[in-house]
C-alpha positions as CSV (number, residue, x, y, z in Angstrom):
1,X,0.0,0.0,0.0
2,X,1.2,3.6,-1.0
3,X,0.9,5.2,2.5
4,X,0.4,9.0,0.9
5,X,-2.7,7.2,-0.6
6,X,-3.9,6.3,2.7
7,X,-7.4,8.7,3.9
8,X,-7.5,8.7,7.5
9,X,-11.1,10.7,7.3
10,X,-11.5,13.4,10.4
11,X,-9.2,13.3,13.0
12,X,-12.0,14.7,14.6
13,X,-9.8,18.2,16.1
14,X,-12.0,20.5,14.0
15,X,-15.2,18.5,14.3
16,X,-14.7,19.0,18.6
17,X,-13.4,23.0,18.5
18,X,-16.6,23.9,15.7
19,X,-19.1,22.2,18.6
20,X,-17.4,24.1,21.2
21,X,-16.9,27.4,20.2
22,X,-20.4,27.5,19.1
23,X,-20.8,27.3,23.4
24,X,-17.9,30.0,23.4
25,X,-20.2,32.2,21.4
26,X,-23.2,31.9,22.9
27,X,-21.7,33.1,26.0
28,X,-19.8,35.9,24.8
29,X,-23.7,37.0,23.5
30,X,-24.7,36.3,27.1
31,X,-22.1,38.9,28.7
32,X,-20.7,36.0,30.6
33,X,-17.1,35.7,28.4
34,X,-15.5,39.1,27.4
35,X,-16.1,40.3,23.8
36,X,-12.1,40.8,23.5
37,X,-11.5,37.4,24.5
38,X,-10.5,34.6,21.6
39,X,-11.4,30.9,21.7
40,X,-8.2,28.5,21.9
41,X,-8.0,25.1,20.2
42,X,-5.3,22.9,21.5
43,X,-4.5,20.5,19.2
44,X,-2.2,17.8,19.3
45,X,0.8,17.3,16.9
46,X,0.9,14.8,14.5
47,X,3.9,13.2,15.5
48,X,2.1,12.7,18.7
49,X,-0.7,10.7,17.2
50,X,1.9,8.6,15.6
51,X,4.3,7.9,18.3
52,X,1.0,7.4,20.5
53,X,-1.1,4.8,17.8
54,X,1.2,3.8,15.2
55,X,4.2,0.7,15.6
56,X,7.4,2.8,15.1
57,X,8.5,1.3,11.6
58,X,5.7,2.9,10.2
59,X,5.8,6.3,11.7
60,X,6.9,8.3,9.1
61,X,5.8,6.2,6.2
62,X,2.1,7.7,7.5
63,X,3.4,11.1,8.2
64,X,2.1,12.4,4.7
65,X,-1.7,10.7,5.7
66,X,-1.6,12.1,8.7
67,X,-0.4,15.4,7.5
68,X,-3.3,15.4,5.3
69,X,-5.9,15.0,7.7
70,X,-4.3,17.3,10.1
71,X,-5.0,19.9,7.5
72,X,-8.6,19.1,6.3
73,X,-9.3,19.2,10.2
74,X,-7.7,23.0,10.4
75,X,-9.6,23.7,7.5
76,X,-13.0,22.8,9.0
77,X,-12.7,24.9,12.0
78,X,-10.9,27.8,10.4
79,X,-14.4,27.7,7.8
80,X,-16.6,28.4,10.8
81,X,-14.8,29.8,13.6
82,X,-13.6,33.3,12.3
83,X,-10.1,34.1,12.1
84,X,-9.8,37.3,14.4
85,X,-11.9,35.0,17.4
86,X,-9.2,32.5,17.0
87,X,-5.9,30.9,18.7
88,X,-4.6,27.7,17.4
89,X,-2.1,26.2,20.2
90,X,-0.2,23.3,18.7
91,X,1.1,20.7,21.7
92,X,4.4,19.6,20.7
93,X,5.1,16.7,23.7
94,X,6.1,13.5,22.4
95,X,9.1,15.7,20.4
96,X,10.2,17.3,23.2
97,X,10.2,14.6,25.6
98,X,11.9,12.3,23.3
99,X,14.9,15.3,22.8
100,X,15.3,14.5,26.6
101,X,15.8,10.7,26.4
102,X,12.2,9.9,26.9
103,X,10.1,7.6,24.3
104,X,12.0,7.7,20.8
105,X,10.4,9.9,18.1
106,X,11.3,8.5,14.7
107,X,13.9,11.3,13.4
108,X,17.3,12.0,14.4
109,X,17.7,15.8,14.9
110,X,15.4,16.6,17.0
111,X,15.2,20.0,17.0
112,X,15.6,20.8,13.5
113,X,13.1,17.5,12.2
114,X,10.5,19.6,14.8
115,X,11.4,22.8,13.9
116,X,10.2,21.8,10.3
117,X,7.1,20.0,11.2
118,X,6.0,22.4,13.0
119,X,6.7,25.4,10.8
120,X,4.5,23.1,8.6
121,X,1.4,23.1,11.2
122,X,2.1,27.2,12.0
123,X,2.1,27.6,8.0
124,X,-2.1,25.8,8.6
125,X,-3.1,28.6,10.6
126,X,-4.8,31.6,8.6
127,X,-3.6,35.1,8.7
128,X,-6.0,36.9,11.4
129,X,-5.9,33.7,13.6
130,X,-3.6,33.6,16.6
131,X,-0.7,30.7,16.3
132,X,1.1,29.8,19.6
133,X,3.4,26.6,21.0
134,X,2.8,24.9,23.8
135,X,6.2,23.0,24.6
136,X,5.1,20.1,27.2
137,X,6.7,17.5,28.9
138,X,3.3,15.8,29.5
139,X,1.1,15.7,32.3
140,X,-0.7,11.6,33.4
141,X,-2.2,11.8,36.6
142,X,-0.1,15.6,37.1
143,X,2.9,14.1,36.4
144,X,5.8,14.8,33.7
145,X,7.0,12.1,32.0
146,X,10.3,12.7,32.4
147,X,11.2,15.8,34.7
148,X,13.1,18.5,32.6
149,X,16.4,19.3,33.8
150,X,16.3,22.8,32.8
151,X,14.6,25.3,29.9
152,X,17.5,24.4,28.0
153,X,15.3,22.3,25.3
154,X,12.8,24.6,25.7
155,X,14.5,27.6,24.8
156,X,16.4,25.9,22.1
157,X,12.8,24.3,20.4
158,X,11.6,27.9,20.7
159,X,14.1,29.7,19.2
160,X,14.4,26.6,16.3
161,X,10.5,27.2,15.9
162,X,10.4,31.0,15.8
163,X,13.2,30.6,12.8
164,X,11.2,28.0,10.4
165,X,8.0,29.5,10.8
166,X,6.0,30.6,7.9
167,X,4.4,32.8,9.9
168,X,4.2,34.7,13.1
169,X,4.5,33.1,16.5
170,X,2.1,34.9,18.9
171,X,3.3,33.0,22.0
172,X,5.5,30.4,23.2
173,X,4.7,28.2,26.7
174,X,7.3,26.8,28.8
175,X,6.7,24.4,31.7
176,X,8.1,25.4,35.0
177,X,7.7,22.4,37.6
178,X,6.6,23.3,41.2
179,X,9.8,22.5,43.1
180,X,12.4,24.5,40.4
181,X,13.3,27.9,42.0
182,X,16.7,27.6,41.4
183,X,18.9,29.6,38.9
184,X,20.0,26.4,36.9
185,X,16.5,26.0,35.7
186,X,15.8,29.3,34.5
187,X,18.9,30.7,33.6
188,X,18.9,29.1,29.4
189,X,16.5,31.8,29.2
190,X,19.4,33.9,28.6
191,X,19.8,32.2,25.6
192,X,16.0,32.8,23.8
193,X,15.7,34.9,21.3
194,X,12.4,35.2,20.6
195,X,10.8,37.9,17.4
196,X,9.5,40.8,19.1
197,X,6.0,39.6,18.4
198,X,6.6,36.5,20.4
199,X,5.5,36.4,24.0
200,X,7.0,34.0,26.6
201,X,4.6,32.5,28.8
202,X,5.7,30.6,31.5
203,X,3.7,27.9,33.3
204,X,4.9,28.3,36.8
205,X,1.6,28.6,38.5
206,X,0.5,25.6,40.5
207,X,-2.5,25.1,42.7
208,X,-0.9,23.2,45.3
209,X,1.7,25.9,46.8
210,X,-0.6,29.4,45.4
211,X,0.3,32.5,45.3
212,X,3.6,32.4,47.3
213,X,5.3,29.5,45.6
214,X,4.5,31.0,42.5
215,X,5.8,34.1,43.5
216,X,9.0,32.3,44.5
217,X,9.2,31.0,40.8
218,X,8.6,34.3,39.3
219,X,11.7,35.9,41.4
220,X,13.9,33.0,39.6
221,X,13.4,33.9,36.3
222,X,13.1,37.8,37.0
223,X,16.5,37.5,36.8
224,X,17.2,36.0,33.1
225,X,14.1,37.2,31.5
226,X,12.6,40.9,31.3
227,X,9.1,39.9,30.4
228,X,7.1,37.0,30.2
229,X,3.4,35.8,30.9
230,X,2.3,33.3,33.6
231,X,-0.2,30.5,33.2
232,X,-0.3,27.0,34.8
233,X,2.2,24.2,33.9
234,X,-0.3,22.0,31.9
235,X,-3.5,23.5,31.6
236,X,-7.0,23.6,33.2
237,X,-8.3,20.3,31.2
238,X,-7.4,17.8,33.3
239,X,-8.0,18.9,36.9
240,X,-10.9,19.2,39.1
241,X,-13.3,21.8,37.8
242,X,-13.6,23.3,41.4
243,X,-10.3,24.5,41.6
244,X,-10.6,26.7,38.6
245,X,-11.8,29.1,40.3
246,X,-8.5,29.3,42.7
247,X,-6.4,29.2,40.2
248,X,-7.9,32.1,38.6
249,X,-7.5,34.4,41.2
250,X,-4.2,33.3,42.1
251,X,-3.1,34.3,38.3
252,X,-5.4,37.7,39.3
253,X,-3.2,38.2,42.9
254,X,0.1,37.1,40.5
255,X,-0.3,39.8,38.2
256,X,-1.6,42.6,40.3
């Protein structure tokens, strides 16, 4: 079988975001979300779908299938969700993870062979629509799966990103785990270089230790970085829904 023949159909990414921004919508009509404020799809990389559901000998022999479908999905929620209420994050895990000795990805250079994937998935997202990266080292039951030892691949992912890109990065996220307050973390942040249009968001806030562990984060990298957003390490999806609103106002008391 010719693999680039292969249809894989929906990968079901834009079938999910259309259904839910139509609930975005209805409550930015209601007054209840902020008329400024764009919906975010976070969508997986393809290289994570194969590393997660294909045997590794035919990885890249599916890449172009998977490539394919990838972009029909893009294309059916960039037909109905318009481009200036739009952010597209891309999750690039299994490729930074497997930089750091974790599961194998099926390329050698690993920071170039991403770069260029994901300059592909950046080059999917339509003028008007915000593109940004979130760099991951993966999060089962709140746990990485393999702890980083610094921003090192981070930083050098970032910068390898910014650099193939078709297009503009609006924002890059960096994990930041709960016990790193020490310089050796933070300090390959000396080394970004970032477009101007690029914002750095760091995902140093964590429920468990609040507002004054994430302060002690934030005086850590204060010192190798003049600017950068805050967020939470991994996300809201995966936690218990009654902490959201904690971790909101921690951000709120963070940024004050």
């Amino acid at each position: 079988i010719d693999p680039v023949s292969i249809d894989l159909g929906e990968l079901g990414y834009g079938r999910e975001a259309v259904t839910s921004y139509s609930s975005f919508s209805q409550l930015q009509k209601e007054g209840r979300i902020p008329k400024n404020m764009r919906f975010q799809a976070s969508i997986a990389s393809p290289m994570a779908l194969l590393c997660g559901f294909v045997i590794a000998e035919d990885r890249l022999r599916l890449e172009p299938a998977i490539n394919a479908a990838m972009a029909r999905d893009m294309e059916k929620l960039q037909s109905q969700v318009p481009s200036n209420k739009l952010t597209v994050q891309w999750d690039i895990c299994y490729e930074i993870v497997g930089a750091d000795g974790g599961p194998p990805i099926p390329y050698d250079d690993h920071v170039a062979g991403t770069a260029a994937r994901v300059a592909f998935l950046c080059g999917l997202v339509k003028n008007g629509a915000e593109c940004g990266i979130h760099l991951c080292y993966g999060d089962p039951g709140h746990q990485h799966i393999i702890e980083p030892e610094s921003l090192a691949t981070s930083v050098n992912f970032a910068n390898a990103i910014c650099a193939a890109s078709p297009r503009p990065i609006d924002f890059i996220h960096m994990p930041v785990p709960r016990g790193r307050t020490d310089d050796e973390y933070f300090k390959p942040l000396e080394n970004l270089n970032l477009p101007a249009e690029t914002r750095l968001i760091l995902g140093l806030v964590h429920h468990t230790d609040g507002v004054e562990g994430s302060q002690r984060r934030m005086a850590t990298a204060d010192r190798y970085v003049q600017e950068y957003d805050i967020a939470t390490e991994c996300g809201f999806g995966r936690r218990d829904p009654t902490t959201v609103t904690d971790l909101l106002k921690i951000h709120s008391k963070l940024c004050a």
